[in-house]
PDB file of N, CA, C and O in Angstrom, chain B, residues numbered from 101:
ATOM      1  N   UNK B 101     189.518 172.932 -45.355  1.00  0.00           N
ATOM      2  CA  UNK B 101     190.557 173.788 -45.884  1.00  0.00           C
ATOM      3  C   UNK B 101     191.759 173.858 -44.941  1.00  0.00           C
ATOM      4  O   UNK B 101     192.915 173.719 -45.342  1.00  0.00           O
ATOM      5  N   UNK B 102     191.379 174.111 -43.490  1.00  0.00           N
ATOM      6  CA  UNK B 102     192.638 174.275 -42.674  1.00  0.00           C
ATOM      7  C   UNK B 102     193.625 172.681 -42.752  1.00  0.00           C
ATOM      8  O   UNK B 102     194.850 172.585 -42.665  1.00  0.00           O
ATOM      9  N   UNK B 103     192.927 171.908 -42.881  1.00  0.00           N
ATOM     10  CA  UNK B 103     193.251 170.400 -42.692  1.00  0.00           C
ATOM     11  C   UNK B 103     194.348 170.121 -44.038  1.00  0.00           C
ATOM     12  O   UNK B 103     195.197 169.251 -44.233  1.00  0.00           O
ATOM     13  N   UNK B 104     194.034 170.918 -44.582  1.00  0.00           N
ATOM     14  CA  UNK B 104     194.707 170.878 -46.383  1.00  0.00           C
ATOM     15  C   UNK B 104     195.707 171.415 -45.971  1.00  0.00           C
ATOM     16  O   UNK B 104     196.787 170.835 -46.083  1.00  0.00           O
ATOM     17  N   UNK B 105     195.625 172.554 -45.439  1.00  0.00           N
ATOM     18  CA  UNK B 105     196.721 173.108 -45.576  1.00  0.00           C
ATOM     19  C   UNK B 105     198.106 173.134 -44.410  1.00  0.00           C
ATOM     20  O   UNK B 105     199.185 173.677 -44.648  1.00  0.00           O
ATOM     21  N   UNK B 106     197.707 172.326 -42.990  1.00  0.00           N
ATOM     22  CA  UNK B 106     198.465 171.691 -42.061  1.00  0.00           C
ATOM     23  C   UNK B 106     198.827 170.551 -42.549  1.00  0.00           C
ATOM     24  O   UNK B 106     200.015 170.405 -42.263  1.00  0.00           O
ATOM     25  N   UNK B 107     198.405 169.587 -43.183  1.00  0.00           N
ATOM     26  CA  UNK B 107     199.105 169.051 -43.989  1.00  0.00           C
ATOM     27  C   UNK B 107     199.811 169.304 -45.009  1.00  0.00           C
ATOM     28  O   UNK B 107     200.917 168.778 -45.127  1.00  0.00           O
ATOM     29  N   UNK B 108     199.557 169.740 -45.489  1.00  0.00           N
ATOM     30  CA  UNK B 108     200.120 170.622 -46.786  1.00  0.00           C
ATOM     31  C   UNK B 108     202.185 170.927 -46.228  1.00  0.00           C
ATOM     32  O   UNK B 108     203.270 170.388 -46.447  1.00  0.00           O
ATOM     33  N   UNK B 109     201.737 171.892 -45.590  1.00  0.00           N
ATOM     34  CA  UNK B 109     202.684 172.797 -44.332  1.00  0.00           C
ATOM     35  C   UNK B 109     203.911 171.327 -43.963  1.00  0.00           C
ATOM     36  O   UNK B 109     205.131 171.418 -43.825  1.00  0.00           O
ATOM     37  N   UNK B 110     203.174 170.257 -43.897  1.00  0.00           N
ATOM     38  CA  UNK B 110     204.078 169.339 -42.870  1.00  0.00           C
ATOM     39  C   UNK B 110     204.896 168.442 -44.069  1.00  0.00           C
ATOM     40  O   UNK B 110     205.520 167.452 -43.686  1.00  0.00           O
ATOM     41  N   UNK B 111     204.894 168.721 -45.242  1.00  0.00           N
ATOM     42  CA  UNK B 111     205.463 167.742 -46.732  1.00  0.00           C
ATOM     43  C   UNK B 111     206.612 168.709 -46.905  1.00  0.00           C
ATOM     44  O   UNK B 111     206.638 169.931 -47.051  1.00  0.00           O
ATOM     45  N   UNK B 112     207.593 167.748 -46.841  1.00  0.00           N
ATOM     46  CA  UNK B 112     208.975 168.125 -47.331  1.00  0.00           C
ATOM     47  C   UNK B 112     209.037 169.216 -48.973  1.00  0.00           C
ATOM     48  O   UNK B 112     208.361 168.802 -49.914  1.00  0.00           O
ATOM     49  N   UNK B 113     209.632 170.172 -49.113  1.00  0.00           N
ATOM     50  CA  UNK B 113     209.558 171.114 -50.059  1.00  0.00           C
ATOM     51  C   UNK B 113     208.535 172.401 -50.162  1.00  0.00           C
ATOM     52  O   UNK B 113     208.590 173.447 -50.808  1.00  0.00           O
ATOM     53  N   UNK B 114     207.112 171.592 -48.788  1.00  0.00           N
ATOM     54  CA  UNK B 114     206.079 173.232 -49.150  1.00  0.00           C
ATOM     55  C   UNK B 114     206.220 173.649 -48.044  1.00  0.00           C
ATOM     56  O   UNK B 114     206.347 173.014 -46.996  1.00  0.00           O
ATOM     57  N   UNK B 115     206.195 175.541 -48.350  1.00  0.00           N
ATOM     58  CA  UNK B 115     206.491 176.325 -47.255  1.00  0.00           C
ATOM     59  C   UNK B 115     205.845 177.527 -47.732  1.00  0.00           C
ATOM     60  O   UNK B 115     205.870 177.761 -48.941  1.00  0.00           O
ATOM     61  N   UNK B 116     205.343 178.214 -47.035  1.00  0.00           N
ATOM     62  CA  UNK B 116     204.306 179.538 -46.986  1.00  0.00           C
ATOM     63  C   UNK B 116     204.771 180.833 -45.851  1.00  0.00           C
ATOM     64  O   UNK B 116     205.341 180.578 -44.790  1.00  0.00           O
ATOM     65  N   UNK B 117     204.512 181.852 -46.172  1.00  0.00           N
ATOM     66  CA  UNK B 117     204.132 182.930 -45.311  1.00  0.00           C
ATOM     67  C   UNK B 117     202.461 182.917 -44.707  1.00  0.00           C
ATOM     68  O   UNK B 117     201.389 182.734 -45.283  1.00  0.00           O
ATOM     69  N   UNK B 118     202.862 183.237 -43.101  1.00  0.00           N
ATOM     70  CA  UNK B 118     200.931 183.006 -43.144  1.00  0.00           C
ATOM     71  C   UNK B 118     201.359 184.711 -42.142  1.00  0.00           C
ATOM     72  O   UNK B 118     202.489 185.191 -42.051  1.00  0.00           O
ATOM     73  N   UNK B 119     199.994 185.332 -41.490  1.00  0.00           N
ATOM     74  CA  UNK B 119     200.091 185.844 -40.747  1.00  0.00           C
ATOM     75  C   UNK B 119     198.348 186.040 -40.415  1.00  0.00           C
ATOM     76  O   UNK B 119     197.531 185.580 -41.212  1.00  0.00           O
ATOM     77  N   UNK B 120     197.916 186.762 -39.170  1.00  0.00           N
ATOM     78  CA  UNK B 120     196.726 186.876 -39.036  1.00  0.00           C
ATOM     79  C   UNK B 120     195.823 186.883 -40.042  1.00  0.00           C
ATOM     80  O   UNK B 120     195.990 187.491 -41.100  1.00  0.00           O
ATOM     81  N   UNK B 121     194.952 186.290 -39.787  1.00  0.00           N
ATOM     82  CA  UNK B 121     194.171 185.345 -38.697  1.00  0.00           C
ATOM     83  C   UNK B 121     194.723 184.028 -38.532  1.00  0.00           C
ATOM     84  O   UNK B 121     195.057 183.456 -37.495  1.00  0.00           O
ATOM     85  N   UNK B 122     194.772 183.567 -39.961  1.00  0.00           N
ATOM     86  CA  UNK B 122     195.165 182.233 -40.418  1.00  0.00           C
ATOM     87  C   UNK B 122     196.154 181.668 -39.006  1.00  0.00           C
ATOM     88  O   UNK B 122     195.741 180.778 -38.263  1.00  0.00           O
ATOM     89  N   UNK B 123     197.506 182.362 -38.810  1.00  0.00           N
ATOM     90  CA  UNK B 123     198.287 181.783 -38.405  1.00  0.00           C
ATOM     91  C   UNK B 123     197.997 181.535 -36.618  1.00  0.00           C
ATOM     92  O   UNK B 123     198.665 180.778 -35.913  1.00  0.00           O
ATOM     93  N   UNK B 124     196.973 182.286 -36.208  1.00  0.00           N
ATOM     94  CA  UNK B 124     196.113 181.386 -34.815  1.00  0.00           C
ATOM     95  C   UNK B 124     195.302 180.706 -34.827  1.00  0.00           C
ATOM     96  O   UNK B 124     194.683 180.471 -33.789  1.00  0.00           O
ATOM     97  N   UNK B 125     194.954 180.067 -36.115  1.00  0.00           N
ATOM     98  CA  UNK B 125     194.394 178.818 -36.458  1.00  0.00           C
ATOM     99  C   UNK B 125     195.199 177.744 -36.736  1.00  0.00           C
ATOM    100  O   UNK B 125     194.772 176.646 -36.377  1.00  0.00           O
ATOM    101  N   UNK B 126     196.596 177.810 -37.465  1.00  0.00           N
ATOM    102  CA  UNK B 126     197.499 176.464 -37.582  1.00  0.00           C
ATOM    103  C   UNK B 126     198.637 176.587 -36.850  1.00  0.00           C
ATOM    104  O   UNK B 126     199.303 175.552 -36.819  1.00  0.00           O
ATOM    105  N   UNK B 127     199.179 177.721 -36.117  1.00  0.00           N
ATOM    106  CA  UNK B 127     200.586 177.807 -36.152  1.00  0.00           C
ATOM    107  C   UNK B 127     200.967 176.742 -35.175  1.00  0.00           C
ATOM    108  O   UNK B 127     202.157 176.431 -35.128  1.00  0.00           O
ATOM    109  N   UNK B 128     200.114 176.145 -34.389  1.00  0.00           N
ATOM    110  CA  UNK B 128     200.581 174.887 -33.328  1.00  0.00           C
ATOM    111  C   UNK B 128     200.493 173.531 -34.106  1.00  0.00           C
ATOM    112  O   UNK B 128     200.821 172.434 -33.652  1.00  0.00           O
ATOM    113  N   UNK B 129     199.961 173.805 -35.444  1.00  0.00           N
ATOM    114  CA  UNK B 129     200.260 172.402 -35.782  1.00  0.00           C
ATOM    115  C   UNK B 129     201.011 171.873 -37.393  1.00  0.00           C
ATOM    116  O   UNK B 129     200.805 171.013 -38.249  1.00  0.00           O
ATOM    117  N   UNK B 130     201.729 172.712 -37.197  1.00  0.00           N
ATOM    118  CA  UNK B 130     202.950 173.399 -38.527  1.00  0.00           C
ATOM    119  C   UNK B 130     204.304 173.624 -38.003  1.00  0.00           C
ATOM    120  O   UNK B 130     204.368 174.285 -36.967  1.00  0.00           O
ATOM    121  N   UNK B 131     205.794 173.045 -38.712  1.00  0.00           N
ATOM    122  CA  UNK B 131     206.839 173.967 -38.196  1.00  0.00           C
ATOM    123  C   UNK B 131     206.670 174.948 -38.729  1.00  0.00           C
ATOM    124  O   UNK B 131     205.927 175.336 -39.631  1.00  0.00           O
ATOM    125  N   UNK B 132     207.853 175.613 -37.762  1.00  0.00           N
ATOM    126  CA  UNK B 132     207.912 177.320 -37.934  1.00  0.00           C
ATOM    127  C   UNK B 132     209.117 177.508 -38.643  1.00  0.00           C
ATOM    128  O   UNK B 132     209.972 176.640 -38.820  1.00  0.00           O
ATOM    129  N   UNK B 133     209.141 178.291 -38.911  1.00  0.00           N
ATOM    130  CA  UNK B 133     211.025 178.647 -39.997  1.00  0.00           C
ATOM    131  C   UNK B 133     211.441 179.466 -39.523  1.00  0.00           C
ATOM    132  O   UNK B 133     210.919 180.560 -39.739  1.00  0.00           O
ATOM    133  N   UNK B 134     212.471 179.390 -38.726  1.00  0.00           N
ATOM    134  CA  UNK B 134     213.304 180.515 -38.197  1.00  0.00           C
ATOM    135  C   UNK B 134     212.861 181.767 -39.150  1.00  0.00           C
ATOM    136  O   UNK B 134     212.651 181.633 -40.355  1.00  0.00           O
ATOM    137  N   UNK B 135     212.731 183.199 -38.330  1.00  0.00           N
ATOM    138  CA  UNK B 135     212.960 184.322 -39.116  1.00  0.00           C
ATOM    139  C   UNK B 135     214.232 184.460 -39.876  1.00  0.00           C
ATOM    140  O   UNK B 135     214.091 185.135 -40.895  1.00  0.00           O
ATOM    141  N   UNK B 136     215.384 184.030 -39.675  1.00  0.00           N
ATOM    142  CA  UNK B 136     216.918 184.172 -40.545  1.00  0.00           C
ATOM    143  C   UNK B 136     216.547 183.296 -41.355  1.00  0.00           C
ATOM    144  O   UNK B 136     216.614 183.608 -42.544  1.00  0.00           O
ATOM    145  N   UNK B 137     215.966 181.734 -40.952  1.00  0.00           N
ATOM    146  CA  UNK B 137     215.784 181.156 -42.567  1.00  0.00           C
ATOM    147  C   UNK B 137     215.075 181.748 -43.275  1.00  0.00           C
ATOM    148  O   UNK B 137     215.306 181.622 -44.478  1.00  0.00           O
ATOM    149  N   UNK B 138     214.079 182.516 -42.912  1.00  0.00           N
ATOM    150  CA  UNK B 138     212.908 183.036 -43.480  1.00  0.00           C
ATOM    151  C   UNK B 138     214.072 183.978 -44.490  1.00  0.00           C
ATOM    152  O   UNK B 138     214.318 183.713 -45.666  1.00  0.00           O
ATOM    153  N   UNK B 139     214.590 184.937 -43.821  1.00  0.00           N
ATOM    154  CA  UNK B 139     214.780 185.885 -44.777  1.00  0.00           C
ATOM    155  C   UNK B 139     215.626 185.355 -45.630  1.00  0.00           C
ATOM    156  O   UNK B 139     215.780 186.146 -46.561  1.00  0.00           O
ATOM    157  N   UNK B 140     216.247 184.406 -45.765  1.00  0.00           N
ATOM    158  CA  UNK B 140     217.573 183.876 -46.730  1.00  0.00           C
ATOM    159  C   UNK B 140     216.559 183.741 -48.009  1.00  0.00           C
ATOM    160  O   UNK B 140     216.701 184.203 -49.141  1.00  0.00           O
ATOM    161  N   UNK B 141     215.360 182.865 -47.401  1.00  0.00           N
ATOM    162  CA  UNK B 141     214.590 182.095 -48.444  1.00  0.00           C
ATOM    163  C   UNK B 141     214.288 183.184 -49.061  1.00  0.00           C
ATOM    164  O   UNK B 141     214.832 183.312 -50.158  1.00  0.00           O
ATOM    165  N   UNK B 142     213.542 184.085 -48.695  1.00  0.00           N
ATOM    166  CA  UNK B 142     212.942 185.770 -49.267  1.00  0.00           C
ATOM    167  C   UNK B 142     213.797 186.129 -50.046  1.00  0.00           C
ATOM    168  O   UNK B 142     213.583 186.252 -51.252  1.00  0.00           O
ATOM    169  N   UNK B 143     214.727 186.320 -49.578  1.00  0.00           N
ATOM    170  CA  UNK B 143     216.269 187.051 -50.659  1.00  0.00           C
ATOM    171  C   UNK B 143     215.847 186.419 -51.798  1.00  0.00           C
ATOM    172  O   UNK B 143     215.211 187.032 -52.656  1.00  0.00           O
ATOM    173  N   UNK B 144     216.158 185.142 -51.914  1.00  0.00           N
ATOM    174  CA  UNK B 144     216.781 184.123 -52.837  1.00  0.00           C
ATOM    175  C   UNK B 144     215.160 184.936 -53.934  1.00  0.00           C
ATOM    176  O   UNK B 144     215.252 185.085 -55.152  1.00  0.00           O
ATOM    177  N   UNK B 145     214.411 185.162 -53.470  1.00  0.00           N
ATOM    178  CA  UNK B 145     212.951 185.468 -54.479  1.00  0.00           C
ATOM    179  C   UNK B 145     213.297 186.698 -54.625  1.00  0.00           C
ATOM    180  O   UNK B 145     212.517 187.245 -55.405  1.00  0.00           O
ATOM    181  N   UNK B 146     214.233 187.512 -54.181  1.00  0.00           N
ATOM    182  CA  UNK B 146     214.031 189.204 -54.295  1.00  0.00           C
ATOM    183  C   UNK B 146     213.212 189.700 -54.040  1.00  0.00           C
ATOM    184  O   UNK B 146     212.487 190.414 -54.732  1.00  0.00           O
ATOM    185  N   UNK B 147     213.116 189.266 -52.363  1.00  0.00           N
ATOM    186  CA  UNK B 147     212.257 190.136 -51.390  1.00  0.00           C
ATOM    187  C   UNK B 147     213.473 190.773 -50.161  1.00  0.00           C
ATOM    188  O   UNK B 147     213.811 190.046 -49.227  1.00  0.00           O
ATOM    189  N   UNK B 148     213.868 191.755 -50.270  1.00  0.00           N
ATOM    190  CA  UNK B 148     215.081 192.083 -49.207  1.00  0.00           C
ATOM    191  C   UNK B 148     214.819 193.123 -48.146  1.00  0.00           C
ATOM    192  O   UNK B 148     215.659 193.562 -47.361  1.00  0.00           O
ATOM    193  N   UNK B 149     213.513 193.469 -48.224  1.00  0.00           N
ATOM    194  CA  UNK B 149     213.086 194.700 -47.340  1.00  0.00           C
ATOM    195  C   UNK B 149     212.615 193.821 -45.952  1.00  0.00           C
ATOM    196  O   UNK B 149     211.767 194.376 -45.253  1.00  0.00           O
ATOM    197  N   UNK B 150     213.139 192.417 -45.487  1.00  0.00           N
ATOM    198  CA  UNK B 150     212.650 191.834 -44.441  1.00  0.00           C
ATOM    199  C   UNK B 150     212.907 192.544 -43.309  1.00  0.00           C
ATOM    200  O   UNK B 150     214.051 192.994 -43.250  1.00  0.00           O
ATOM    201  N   UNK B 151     212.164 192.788 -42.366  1.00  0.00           N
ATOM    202  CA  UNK B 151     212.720 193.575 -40.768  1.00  0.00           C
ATOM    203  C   UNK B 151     212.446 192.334 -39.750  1.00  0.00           C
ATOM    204  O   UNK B 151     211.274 191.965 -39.820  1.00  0.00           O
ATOM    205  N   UNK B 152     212.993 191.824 -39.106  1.00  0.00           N
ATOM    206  CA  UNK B 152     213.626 190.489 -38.100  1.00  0.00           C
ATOM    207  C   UNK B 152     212.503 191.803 -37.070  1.00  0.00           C
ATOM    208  O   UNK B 152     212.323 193.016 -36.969  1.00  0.00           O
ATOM    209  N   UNK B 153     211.929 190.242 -36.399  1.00  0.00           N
ATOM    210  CA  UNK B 153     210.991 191.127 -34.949  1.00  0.00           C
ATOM    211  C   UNK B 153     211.576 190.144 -33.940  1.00  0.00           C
ATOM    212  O   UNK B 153     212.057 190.582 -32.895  1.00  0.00           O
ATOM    213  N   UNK B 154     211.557 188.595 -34.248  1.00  0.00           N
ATOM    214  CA  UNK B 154     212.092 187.841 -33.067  1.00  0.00           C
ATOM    215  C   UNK B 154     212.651 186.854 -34.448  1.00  0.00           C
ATOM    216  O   UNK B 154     212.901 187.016 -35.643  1.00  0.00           O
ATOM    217  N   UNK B 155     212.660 185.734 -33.410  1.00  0.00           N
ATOM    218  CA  UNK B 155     212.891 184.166 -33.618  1.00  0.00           C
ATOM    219  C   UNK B 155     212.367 183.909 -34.934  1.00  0.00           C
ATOM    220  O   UNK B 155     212.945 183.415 -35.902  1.00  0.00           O
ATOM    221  N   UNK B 156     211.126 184.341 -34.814  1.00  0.00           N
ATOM    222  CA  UNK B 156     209.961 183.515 -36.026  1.00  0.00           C
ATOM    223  C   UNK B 156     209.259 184.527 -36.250  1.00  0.00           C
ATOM    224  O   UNK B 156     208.519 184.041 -37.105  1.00  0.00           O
ATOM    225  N   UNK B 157     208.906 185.615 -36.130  1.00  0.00           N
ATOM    226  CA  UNK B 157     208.125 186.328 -36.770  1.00  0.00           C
ATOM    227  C   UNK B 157     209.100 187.855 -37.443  1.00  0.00           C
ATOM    228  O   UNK B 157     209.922 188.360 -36.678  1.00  0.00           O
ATOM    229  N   UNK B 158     208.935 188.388 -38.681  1.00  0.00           N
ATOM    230  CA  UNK B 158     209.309 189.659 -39.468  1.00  0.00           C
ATOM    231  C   UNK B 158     208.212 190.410 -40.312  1.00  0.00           C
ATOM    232  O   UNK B 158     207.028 190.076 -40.273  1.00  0.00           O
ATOM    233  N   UNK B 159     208.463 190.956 -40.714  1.00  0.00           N
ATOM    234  CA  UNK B 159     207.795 191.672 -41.543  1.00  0.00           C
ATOM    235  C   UNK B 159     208.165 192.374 -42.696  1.00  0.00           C
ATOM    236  O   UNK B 159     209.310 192.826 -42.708  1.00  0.00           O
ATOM    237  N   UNK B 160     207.487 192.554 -43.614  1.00  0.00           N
ATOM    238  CA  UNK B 160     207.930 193.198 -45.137  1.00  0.00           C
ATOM    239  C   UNK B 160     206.449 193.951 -45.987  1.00  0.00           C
ATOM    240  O   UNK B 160     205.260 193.832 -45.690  1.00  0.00           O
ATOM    241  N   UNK B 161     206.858 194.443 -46.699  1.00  0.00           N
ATOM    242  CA  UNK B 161     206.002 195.665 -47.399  1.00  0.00           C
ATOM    243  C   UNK B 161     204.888 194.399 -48.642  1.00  0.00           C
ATOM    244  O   UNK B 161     205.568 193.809 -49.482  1.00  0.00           O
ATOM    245  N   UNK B 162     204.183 194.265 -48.646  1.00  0.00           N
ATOM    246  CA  UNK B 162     203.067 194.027 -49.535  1.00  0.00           C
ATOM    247  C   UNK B 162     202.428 194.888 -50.263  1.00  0.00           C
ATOM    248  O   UNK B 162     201.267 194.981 -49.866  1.00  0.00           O
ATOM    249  N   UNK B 163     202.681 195.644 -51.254  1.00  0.00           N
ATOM    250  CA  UNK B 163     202.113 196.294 -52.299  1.00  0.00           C
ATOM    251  C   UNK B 163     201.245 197.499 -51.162  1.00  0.00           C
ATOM    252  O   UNK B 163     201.667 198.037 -50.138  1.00  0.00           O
ATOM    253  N   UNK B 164     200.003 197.606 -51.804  1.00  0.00           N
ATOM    254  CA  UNK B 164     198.979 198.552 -51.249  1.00  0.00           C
ATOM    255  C   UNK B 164     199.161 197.819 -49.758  1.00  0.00           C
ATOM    256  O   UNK B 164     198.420 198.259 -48.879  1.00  0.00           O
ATOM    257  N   UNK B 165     199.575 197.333 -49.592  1.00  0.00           N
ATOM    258  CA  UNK B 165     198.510 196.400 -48.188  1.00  0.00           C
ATOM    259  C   UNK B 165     199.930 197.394 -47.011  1.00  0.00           C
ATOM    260  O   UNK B 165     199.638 197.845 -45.904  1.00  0.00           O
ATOM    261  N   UNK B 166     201.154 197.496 -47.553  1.00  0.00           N
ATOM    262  CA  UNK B 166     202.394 198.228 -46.250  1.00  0.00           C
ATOM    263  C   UNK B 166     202.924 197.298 -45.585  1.00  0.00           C
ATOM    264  O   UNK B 166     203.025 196.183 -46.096  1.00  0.00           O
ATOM    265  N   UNK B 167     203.211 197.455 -44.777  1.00  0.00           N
ATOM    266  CA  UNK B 167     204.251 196.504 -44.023  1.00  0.00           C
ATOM    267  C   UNK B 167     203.416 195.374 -43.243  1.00  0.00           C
ATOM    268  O   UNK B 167     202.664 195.759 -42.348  1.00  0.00           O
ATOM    269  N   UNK B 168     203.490 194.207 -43.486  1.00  0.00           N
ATOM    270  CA  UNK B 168     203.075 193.366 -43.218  1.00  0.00           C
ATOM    271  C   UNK B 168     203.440 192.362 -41.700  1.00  0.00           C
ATOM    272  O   UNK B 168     204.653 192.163 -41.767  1.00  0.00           O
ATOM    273  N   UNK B 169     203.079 191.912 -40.850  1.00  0.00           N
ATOM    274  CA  UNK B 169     203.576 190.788 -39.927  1.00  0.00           C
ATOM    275  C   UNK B 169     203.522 189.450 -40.672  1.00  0.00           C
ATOM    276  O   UNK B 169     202.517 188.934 -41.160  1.00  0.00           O
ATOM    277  N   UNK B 170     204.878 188.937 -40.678  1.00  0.00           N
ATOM    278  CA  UNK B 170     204.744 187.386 -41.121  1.00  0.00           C
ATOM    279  C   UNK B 170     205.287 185.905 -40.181  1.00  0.00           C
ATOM    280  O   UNK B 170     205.976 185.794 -39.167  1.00  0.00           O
ATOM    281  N   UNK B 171     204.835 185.240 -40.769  1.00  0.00           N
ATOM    282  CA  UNK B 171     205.989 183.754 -39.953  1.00  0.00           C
ATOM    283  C   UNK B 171     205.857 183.093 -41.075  1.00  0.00           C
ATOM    284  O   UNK B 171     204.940 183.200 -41.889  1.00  0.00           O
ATOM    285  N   UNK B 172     206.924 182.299 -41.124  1.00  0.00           N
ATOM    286  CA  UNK B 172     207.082 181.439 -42.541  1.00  0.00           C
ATOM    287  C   UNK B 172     206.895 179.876 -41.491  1.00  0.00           C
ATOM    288  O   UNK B 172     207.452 179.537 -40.446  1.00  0.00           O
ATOM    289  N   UNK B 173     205.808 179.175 -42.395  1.00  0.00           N
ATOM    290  CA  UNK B 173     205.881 177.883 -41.989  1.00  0.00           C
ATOM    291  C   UNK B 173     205.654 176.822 -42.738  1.00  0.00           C
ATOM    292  O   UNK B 173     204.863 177.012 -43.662  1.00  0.00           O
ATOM    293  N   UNK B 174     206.248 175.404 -42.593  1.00  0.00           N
ATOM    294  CA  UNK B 174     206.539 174.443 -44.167  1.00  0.00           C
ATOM    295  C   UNK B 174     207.933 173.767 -43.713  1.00  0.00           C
ATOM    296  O   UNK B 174     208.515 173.561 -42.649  1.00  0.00           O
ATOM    297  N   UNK B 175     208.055 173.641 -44.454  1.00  0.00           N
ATOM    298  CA  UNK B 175     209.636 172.115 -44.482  1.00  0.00           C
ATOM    299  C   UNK B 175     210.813 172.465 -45.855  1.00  0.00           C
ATOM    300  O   UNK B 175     211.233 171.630 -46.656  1.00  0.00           O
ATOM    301  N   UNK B 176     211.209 174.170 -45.803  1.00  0.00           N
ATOM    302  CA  UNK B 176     211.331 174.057 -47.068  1.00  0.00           C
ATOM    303  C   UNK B 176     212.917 173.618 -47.361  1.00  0.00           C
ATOM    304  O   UNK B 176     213.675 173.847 -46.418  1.00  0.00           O
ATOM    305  N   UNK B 177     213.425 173.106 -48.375  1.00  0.00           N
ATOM    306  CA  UNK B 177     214.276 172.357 -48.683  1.00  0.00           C
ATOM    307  C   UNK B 177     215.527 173.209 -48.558  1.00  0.00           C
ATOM    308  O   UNK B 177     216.646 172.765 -48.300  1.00  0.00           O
ATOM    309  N   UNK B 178     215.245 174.365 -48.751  1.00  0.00           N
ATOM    310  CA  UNK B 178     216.722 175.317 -48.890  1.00  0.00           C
ATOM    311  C   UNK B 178     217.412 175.454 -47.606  1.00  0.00           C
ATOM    312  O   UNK B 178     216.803 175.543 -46.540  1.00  0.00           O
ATOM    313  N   UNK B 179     218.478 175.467 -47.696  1.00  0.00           N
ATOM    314  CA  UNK B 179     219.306 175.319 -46.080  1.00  0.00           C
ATOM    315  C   UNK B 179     219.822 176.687 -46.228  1.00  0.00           C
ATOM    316  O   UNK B 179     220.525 177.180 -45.347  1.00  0.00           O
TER     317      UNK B 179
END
């Protein structure tokens, strides 16, 4: 499964939010997406409640679950 999905991660157009656990299992072998790309991409879906923590990691509200830690990682096409 992890193998699926580091590959997956490394193909031009796919890009994901990961955050614990997952993401100390792949994040060394995946790019990372800037947090500012991150949030452009989010907008563009009408997600705008992003809060910037650094470089690469933010966070945003998930339903029941509250404010979440994320990193976006993938190749995604939108500039």
């Amino acid at each position: 499964m992890l193998t699926f999905k580091t590959t997956a991660f490394n193909t031009n157009g796919v890009y994901g939010e990961i955050s614990d656990p997952i993401k100390k299992r792949i994040i060394h072998d995946v790019p990372i997406v800037s947090s500012k790309k991150a949030k452009l991409i989010l907008a563009k879906l009408g997600k705008l409640d992003i809060e910037k923590h650094n470089n690469y990691h933010y966070s945003r509200t998930i339903g029941a679950l509250g404010r979440v830690e994320k990193v976006m990682v993938g190749k995604p096409l939108i500039e």
